[in-house]
Structures are given as C-alpha cells and as structure tokens.
N, C-alpha and C positions, 0 to 999 in steps of 0.2 A: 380752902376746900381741898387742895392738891393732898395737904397734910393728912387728914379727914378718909383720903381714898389710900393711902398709903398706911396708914394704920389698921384699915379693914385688912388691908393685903395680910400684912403682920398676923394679927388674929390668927387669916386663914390658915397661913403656913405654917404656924406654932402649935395649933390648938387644932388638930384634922380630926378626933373623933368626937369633937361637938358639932354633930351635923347640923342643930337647931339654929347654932351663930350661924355658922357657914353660909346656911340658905338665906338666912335673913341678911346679913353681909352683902351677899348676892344679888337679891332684891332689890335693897337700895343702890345696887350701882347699875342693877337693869333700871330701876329710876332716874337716877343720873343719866345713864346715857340716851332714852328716851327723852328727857327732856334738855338735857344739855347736851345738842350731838357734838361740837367741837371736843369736851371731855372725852373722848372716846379715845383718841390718842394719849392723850394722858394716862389711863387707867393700861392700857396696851405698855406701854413706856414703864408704868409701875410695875410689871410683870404677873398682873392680872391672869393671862392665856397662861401662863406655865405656872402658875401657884393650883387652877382650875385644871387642870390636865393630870398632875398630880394626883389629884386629890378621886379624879374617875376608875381607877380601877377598883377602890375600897367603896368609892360613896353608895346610897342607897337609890333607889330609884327617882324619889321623889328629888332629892339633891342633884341626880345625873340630868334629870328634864329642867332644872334651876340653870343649870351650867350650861345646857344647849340652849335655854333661852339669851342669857347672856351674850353668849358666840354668838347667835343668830343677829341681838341686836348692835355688836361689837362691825360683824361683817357686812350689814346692812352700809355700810361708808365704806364707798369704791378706793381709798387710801389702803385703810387697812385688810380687804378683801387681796388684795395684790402682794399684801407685805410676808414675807417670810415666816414672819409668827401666824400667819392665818393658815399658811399650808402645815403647820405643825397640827393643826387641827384636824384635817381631813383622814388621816388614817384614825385616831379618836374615837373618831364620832362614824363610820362604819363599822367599828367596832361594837361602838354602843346600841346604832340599831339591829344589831344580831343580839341584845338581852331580850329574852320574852319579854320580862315584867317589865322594860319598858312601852311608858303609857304614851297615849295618842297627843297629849300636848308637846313630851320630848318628843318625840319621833316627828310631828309639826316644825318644828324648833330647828332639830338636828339635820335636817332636810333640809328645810331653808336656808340653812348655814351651810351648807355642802353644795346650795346651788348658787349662794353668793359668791360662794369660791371657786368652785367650778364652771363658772362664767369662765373664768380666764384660763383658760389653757396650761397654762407654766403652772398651774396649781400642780399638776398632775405628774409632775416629771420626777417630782418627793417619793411618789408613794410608791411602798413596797408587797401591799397586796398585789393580788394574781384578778384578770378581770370578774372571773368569777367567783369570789372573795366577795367583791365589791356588787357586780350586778344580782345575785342570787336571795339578797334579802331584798334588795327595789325592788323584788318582781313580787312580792309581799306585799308592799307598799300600793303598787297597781290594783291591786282585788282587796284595798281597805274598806271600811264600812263611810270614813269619813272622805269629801270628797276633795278637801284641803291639802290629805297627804295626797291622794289618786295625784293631782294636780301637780303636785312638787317630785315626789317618785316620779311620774312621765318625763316632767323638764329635767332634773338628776340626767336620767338616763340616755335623754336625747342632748346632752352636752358630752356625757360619756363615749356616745357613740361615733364624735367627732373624731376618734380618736381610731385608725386601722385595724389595734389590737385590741381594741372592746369589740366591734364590726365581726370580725372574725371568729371572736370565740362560744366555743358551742352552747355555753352557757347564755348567750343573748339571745339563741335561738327559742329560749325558751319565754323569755319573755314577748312575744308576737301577738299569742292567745289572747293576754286581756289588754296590750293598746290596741289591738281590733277590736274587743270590746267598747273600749273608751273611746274608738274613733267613730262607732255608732251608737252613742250612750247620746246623742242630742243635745249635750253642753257644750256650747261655743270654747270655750274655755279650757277643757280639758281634749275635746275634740284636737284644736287647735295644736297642744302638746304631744298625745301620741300620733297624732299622723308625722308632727314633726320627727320624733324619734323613728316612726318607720321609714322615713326617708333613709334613714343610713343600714338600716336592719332589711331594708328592700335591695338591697344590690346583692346582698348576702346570701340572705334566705327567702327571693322571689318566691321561692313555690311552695316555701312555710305560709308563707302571706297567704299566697292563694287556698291555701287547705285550712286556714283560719279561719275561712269568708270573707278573706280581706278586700275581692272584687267585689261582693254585694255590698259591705261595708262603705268602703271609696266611691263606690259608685252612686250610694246613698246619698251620701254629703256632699257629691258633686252638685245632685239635681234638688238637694232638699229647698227648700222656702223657709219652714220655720222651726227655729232660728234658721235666720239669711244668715250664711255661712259670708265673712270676708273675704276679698279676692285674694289675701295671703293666704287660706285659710284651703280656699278650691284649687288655687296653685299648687299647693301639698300635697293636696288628696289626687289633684292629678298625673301630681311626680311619682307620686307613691304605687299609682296603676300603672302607670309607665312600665313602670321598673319593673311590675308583674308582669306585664303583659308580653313586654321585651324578650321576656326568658322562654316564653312558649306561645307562637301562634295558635294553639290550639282553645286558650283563654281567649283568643278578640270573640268567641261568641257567646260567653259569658257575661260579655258586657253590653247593656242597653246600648240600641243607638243613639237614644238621644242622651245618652254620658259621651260618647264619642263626638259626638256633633259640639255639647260646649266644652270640650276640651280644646276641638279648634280655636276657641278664643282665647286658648292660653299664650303667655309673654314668654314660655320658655318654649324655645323651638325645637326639643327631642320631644317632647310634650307632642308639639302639633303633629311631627313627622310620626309617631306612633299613630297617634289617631288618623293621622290618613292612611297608614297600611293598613288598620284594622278593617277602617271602611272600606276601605279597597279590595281587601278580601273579602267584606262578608257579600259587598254589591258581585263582586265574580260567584261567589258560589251561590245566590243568593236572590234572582230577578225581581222580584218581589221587595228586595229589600230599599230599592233603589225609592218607591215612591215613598220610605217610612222615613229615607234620611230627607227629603225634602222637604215632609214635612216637619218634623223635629228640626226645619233651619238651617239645613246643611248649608243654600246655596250662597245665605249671606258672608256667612266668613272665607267661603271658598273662593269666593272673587275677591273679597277684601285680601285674602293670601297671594291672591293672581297679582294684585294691584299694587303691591305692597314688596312684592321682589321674595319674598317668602315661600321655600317650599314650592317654587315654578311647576317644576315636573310631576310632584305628585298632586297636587291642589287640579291642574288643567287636568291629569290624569281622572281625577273620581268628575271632576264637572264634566268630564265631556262623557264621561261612563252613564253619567243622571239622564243626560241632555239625550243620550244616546235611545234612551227608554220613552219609549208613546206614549206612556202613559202620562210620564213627568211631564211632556212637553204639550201636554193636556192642562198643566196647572196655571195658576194665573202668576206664579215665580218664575215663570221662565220668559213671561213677556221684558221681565223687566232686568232678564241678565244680558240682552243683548247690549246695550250701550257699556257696562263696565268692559264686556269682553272685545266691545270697540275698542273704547279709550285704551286697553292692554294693550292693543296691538298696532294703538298709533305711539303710543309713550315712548317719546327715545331713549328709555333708561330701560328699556326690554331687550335682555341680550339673550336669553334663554332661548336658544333653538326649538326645543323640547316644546317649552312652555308658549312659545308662539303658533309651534304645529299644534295642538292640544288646543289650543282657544278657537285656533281655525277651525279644526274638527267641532268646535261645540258648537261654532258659529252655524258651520255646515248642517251639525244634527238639529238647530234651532228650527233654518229655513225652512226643514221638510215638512213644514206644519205651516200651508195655505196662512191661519191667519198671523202667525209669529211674522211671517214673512212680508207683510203688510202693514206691520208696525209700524210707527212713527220711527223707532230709534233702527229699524231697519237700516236706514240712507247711512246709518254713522258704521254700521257694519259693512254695509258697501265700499264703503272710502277706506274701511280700515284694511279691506281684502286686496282694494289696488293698491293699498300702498306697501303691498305685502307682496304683493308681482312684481313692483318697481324695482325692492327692494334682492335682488339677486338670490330668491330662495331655492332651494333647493328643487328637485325634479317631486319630490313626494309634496313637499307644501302647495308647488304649484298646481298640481293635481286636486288638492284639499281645497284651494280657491277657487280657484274655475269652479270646479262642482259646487261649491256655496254661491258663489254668484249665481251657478244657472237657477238655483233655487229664489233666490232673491228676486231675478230679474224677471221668470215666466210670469210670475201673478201681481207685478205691482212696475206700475207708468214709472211711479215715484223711482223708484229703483233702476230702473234703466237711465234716465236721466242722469242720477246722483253717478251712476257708472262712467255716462258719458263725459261729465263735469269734471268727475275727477281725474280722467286723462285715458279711462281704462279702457277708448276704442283701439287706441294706437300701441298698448300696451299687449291685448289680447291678440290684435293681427301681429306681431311677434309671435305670438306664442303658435299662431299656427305654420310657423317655419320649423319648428324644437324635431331636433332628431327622433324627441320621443312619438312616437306616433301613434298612443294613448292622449297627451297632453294635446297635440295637434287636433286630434277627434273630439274633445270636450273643447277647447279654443272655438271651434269650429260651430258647434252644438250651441255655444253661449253665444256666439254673435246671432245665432238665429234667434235665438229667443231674444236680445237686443232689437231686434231689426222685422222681429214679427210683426210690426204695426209700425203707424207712421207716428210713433211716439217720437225718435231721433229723426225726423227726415233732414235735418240741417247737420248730420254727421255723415250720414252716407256719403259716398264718394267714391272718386273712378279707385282712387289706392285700397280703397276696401275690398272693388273685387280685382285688384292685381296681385292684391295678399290672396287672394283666394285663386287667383290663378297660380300665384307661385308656391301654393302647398298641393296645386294638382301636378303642378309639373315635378319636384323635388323629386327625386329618385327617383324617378319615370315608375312613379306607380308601387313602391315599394311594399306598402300597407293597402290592401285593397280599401278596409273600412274607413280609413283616414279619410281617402278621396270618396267614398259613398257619403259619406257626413261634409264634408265640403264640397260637394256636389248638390246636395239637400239646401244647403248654406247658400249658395250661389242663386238658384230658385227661387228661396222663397226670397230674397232681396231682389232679383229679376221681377217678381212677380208683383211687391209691394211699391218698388217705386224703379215705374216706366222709363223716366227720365232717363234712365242709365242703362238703356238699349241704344241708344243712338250714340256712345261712349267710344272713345277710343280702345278703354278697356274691354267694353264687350266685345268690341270685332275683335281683337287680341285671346279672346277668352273661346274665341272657336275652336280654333284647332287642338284644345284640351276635350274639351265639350266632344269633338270627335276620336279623339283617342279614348275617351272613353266608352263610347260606343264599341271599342275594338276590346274592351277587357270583355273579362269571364264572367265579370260579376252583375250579376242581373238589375240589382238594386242600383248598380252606379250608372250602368246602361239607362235605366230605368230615369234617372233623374238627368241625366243628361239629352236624352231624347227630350223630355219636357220643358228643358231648358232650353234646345233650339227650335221647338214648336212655338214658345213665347216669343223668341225673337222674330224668327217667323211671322207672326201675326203684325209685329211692325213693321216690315218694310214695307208697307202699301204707304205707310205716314212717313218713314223716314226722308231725309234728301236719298236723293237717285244715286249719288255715288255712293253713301254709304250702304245702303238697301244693297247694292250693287257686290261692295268688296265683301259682304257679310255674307252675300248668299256664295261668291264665289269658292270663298273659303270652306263654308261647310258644305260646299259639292265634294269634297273632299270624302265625306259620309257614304254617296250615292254606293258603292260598293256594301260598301256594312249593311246600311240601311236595308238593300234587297236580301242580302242573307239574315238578316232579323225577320224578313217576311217569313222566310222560310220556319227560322230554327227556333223562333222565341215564341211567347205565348199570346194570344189571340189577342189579350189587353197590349199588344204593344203595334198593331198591325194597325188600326184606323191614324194613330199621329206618325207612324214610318210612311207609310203610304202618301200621307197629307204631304209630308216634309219634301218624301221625293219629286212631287208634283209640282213644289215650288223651288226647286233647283235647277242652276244651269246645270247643262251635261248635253252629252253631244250620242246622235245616234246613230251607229256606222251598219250599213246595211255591206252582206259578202255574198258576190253571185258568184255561185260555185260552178256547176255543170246544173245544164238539161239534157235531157233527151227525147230519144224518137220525133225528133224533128225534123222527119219526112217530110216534101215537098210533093204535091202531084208532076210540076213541071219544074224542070231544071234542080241546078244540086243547091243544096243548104249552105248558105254561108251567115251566119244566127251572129247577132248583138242585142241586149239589151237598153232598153232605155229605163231611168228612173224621175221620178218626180214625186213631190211632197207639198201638197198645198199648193200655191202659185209662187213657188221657187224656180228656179233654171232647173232644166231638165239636166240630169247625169247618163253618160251612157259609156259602154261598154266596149270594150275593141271586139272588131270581127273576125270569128272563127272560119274559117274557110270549108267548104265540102266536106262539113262535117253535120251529121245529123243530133250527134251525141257531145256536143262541145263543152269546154273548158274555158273558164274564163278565172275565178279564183280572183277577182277584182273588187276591192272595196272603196266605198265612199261615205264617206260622213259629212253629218248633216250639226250645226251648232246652234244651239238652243238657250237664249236665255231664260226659257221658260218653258219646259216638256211641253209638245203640240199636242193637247189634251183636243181628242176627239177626228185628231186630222190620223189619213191612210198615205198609205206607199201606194203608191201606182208601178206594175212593171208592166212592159209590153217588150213581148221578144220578137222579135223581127230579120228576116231574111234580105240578101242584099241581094241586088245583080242589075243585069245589064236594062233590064224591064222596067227597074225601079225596086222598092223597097214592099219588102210581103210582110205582114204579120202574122207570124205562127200560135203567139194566144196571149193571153194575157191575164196577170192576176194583183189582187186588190189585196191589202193586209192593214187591217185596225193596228196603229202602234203604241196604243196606249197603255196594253198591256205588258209591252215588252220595257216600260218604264218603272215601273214595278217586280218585274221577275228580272230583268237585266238582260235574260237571253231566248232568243227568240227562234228556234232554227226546225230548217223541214223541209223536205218534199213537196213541193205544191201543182197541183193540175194546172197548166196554163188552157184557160177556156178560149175555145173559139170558132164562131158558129160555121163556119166551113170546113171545117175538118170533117172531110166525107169520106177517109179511110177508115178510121174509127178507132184509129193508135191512138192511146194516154200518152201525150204529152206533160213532161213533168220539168218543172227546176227546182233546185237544190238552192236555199236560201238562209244565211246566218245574219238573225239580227241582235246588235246588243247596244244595252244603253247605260254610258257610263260618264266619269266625270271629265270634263271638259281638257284638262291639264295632262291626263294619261295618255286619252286620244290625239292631243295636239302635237307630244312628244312623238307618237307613232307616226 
C-alpha cells in the first residue's frame, strides 16, 4: 500500500496540468486517510503537503478545494497538526481563501485546516503575512450564508487573537460587528465561538463592542433560557461585558439588573467585582432600584459572597445599601438574611474589618423592622453582635452594635436573654466607662431596654448600678447627655426591681443623684430627682440604719432642692417639695434686735426665750437698759424629720429685781421655711398689756438647711 501512495505522489509531481488525475489521486488518499488514520503519517513522509502546495498557485478551484480537503483531513491527527510540514500550510491556504471562486466546501475545508493548526500557537511564529493579511478575509467568513464556515471563521479568529499583535491591530476592529451578531444569532454553537473571540477583541476595542450592541447582545445570552446557554458559555458573555463595562461607567445603566445580579454568580472574580460596582452605582443614583435588584436575586449571592471571603467590602457594601431601603426590608428575603449575616460575623475566618462593619450595619438596618427583629434567627444576630464587642472593635463598629442590639432587644424577651446568655451584660457596662461619650450614651440606652422589664431579673445586680454610677461620676460631668441617658438608665432599673434600693450601691449612688440635681440640665435634674423620690418612698420598709444613711446622704440636696422650688418648672415642685419633707436637716433660728421695748416701770433689760414642740427651751443672754437690744444669737434645732406642722414659740422678756416681765410674744408656722430655706422679718411681739400703744417688734432669720453644714457651723 506504502508503494501505491508513493506512486500517486509521482503522478502528481510529473504530470501537474492533468488536473482530472490530480483530483482523483487526491481523492483516494482523502479515502485513505479517512479510513486508515495511522496512514496519514505515511502519506506526510511521502511528501504528499509539498507535492499539493506546489501544485496551488496554477490548480483550478475545484482542484484547490480537493487539496484543502486533504490538509484538513491530514491535520485532523494532533501529530501531524504540530509537525513543521503542517505550518508550511498556513500561509497557503490564507492565501487561497482570499480567491473569489473559491467555493463553500474549500473554504469549509481550508478553515478547518487553519483551525487544526492554529490550535497550537508555534503554528504562527512561520508566518509572514501582516495581521490584517490574515484577519480581513475571516471577517468574510463571519457574515457567510453557511453556518459551518460562520463557525470555524469565529474559532480561526479567536485563536488568532491569542496572540497581542492580532488584538491590536486596527483591522480586528473591524471584525466586532458580526461576532456581535453571531453572539445573539441564538446558536449555542456559534454563540459560544464569537463571544469567545471577543474576549480578546474586548480589552481592545471595549467601546467598539459597546457601539456594536454588544451590551444588549451579552446581556441577552447572559439571561436567555432557550437554548440554556452553558456555564462556559455565560462566563464569556460575562467576561466580555466586563471588559465593556470596565472602560466606561457610564454603560452600568445600560445593563438590565438582573444581568448584573447573575453575573454575581460568576467563578471569575473581576467578573463579580464589576458587577458589584455597577450595582452600587445604579442602587446610589437610583432608590428605586434597590427593590428591583432584590427581586432579580440579588440577596442570595451577596451573602453567599459575604460567606465565602469574596469581594468582603463590596458585596456587605450593596447588602447593607438593600437592607438600608424600607422597603426591601418589607420583603419576605430579608427575614431570612439575618442568620447568614450571623454566621459571618461569628466565622473565625472573617478578617475583613470593612466586611464585618458592613454586615453589622445590615444587621442594624434589618432590626429596625419590629417584625425582622422578632425573628427566630434574631438570637443568632445577637450572639453575633456580642461577640463583635468582645472582640476589640473599633469605636465606629461598636457604635453600629449597640444600636443593632438596642433594636433587637426593645421588642423581643427572646433577645434580651440571648444578650444576657451570651455574656453581653458585662460587656456593655464596659462600654459605659469609653471615653467616647456617644458610645457611653447608647451603652446606656441598651441596658434600659435590657432591663425594661423583669425579663433578666437574675442579672441585675449592685455592679450594674456601680457601672452606672461610675459613668456618672467619670469626668465629673463632662458630656451632659451621657449622664441624662444614664440617669434615665439608673431609674428605670430603680424602678423595675425594688430589690436594689436597699443596696449598697444605691446608698453609694446618692451623692451622684445629688450632683446632679446641681447641673444645668433639666432632663438630668429631672431624672435624678425621680430617682431619689423612688428611694424615698423605701425607707419607711428599709432596715433603720440604711433608711437612715440614705436619707442622710441625700440631705446633701436640701439646698438645691429649695432653689429648684424656686427656679425650675412647676412639674418639678410637688416631688422637690415631698423629698424636702423627708430629709434630715437642722433649722437655726437668728434673734437679731427688737425694739421699743419700753417698760411702764423700771428700765428694760430684754432676753428671749425659744422653744419648738416639747423640746428644752433656748434662750438668749440679756441685754441690759436697753429698750432697742441686740442679741445676733443663733440656735438650731436637728431634725431627722422636718417638724411638719410644729411652730417656734418666742417670748421676749424683761429681767429685774421684781422678777421676770414679758414684753410680747410671737408664734411662727415652720413649715414653710422648710421648703423656701429662708425665713426672715420683722415681727410684732403681741401683748395684751401693752397700754402705751408702741409697736413692739423683733427682727427674726430663719433657715433650714442640711444637717452637715450646720453642724460644721
């Protein structure tokens, strides 16, 4: 048989203008090697490719499409596709499909044969055309009638363009027009071939693409059903928008959302990160648009991206942007992104700063929707948020917790618990020590909502309100609103469980309570006065000594409290008032001067006497012959209980050798003077003998204040 194909060879090379042998010659060794593929080597080895090569610049058409079929079925065997005598073929047969008369079978043939050798790269390093030489008849080939060449011209061309200086040159530009055509021409098959070619023709000439139609095109075959496009196939199509869209922000709003949304689910990650800026942009410029990517799907892959360590920053960036929107959080998707955005943020493999502030924000804009916040998978966003405080975050993350917690926790049992459980009572009274004193004031705000009911009453504790004492005391007042929120805070756990009046800490927690009363700020006044009106109302039940040290302490008040009569608003007067009334404090009455205390007989030597209820009388030294005396003597009286409804008794009286005279006497209600602090005046000493008919007067200061100041005096 060897002899057989070496003699056809002979024939050929001796006898070239009997084109009839020739083809038929030819024939039977496309027979041969069709059915006998190891022969193919053999016929390679006879010098077959260079006797046919030959023979192409004279032969006629019909003979030149014989000889391409031969090469085609020569190159068809990856030995000989590789071998040196195959690259002899490639400049050839671009040659030959630049003949008109050549027909649709050659051009099939010659095609095929250019793509079995242009598979391999080194083919190409031979040839001595120019690229446009070579790409300017393919693009012929693209807009054929048959759909066989369309198919082998794309593949040609997108092996071509492997290649930097096909890519480049201006003549590939021109072919753009119809593989956009071919990439929405709806054949799997050919589809598949020119989007692959524009993959390299797209980094080039992005904005040829785009002026092709090449984003309705791509965008087509991304979302088409039928034919079901391959995932190699939609990987393409979405490389290939990439690469458009890359070049000009001004294209992401040419493209459907929901091309954008399953482009997310591509395996190549400039892929995904395009699609999330496009989304990113169109959701910012765009409100509206935010419910259209949610439902086109957005939210599944955006956590699968969260979850997955992919694209952290931007992926949390568009979900919490979705999450952000009331309306979305209206949808029945957003019930069910709260656990993935848990598990993110308990995942030890989460190192993304960014991508952890970002899911907390989503978490945050979840909560503000009463029923999200009530969710079953709620508890697992609680756990995830303390262990996000635990975790040494930054002053902005911790900010973003707290406030998703307070959200969490105001409308659901479940959730305060789950807080409790997971260690975040002891974590948050930290937080209200933070220099920051934003973070302090929402620390603060969250445990009220913790602690608004007796859901935790087996966490409360005296250390809870010692943390809240020592974020009253911290910089003696530095932030007004800090201490008005932890003042509120203090209250409403004072008020919820009793228990913790009789506390060590709450007597400790007076004399803040009273410092507060001395700020400017009405609201902190305001909650601090209710705070020791509450205690107040305990000490009738407390033991005697603590009743005792609590009241002493916030006598401390009695000052303030009377100038709050004065200078604050009538809502604060009925519990100032009350409070004063159950305070020790001590009431020092001043006998100044009387006068005109003229005697009928003999001269004036005047003392007063004082008493108060059935107390030992106080009295006054005596003034000698004097009508108009001075005395400027005070006494006080100690009270551990303002004498509600008791008077001052004075009687002023004259001495001498006769005995003792009374010159008048007057009565004064001191219950008033427990409430305004100061009591002072001129008063008529009555007395029914006084038959001159002179106004007898004394000069009289009374005040009532706290027990400690007086004692010191």
């Amino acid at each position: 048989m060897l002899t057989s194909i070496i003699v056809k060879a002979e024939v050929i090379s001796l006898r070239p203008s009997n084109h009839r042998l020739i083809e038929a010659s030819i024939c039977t060794l496309i027979k041969l090697g069709k059915d006998r593929t190891p022969r193919k080597l053999d016929m390679v080895k006879a010098g077959i490719i260079d006797s046919c090569l030959a023979l192409l610049p004279t032969a006629p058409s019909t003979l030149c499409s014989t000889i391409a079929e031969l090469f085609r079925i020569l190159t068809n065997s990856s030995a000989i596709s590789k071998s040196s005598a195959a690259a002899k073929i490639v400049e050839p047969l671009f040659l030959l499909l630049l003949r008109a008369d050549f027909n649709l079978w050659g051009q099939h043939s010659a095609l095929q044969a250019l793509v079995n050798i242009l598979e391999k790269p080194q083919s190409l390093a031979t040839l001595k055309l120019t690229p446009s030489q070579i790409i300017e008849p393919l693009i012929t080939f693209l807009e054929s009638p048959s759909q066989a060449i369309q198919q082998l011209g794309t593949e040609l061309l997108s092996h071509l363009l492997e290649q930097e200086h096909f890519k480049q040159d201006i003549t590939t530009k021109n072919a753009i027009v119809p593989l956009v055509q071919l990439a929405g021409i709806g054949i799997l098959s050919l589809q598949q071939t020119a989007i692959k070619a524009l993959e390299s023709i797209s980094l080039s000439w992005p904005e040829a693409v785009a002026d092709a139609g090449g984003i309705f095109e791509l965008a087509r075959v991304i979302i088409q059903d039928e034919p079901e496009p391959s995932d190699t196939l939609l990987e393409s199509a979405a490389l290939v928008l990439s690469n458009v869209l890359r070049s000009n922000p001004d294209y992401y709003f040419k493209v459907p959302l929901v091309v954008l949304v399953k482009m997310l689910h591509s395996v190549q990650e400039g892929t995904v990160k395009l699609a999330l800026d496009a989304l990113i942009v169109q959701e910012k410029t765009d409100a509206a648009s935010a419910e259209l990517m949610v439902e086109a799907g957005a939210v599944d892959p955006l956590l699968d991206l969260l979850r997955s360590h992919q694209c952290e920053e931007a992926s949390g960036k568009l979900i919490e942007a979705l999450f952000n929107n009331a309306r979305v959080r209206e949808m029945k998707v957003s019930k069910y992104a709260i656990a993935p955005l848990a598990q993110y943020l308990l995942d030890p493999q989460t190192r993304s700063q960014s991508g952890r502030l970002l899911a907390a924000l989503a978490l945050g804009d979840l909560s503000q929707h009463e029923g999200l916040a009530r969710a079953s998978s709620s508890v697992s966003a609680c756990q995830a948020l303390i262990s996000l405080l635990e975790d040494q975050p930054t002053e902005e993350m911790i900010m973003v917790a707290i406030c998703a917690l307070q959200n969490f926790v105001m409308h659901s049992r479940t959730n305060r618990r789950a807080v409790a459980e997971a260690g975040g009572i002891l974590v948050i009274q930290e937080m209200l020590l933070s220099a920051n004193s934003d973070i302090a004031v929402q620390a603060a705000l969250l445990i009220k909502f913790l602690f608004s009911n007796h859901t935790l009453q087996e966490y409360v504790s005296n250390d809870l309100i010692r943390s809240l004492t020592a974020a009253l005391e911290k910089e003696l007042w530095a932030s007004a609103s800090t201490n008005e929120e932890v003042l509120r805070t203090m209250h409403v756990i004072f008020t919820n469980f009793p228990k913790l009046h009789i506390s060590e800490a709450a007597t400790l927690s007076i004399p803040h309570l009273v410092a507060a009363l001395k700020s400017d700020n009405e609201a902190a006044q305001d909650s601090a006065l209710n705070t020791l009106c509450l205690l107040k109302h305990s000490w009738s039940t407390m033991p005697i000594d603590v009743s005792k040290s609590q009241a002493i302490i916030a006598a401390e008040a009695i000052p303030i409290l009377q100038s709050l009569m004065k200078t604050c608003p009538p809502s604060f007067h009925d519990r100032a008032d009350s409070l004063l009334h159950r305070l020790p404090g001590c009431l020092t009455v001043t006998i100044n001067r009387a006068k005109n205390l003229k005697q009928v007989m003999g001269g004036t030597n005047a003392f007063c006497r004082l008493t108060i209820g059935n107390g030992p009388a106080r009295q006054t030294k005596v003034v000698s012959h004097n009508m108009c005396p001075e005395w400027k003597e005070s006494f006080t009286w100690a009270f551990d209980i303002p004498p509600k409804g008791q008077k001052l008794h004075i009687i002023c009286k004259s001495k001498s050798a006769f005995g003792k005279t009374t010159l008048g006497r007057v009565t004064i209600q001191i219950d008033k003077v427990v409430s305004e602090g100061t009591y002072s005046g001129e008063f008529s000493l009555r007395h029914d003998s006084n038959k001159d008919g002179s106004s007898r007067t004394i000069e009289i200061e009374i005040t009532w204040s706290n027990r400690l100041s007086d004692e010191t005096v």
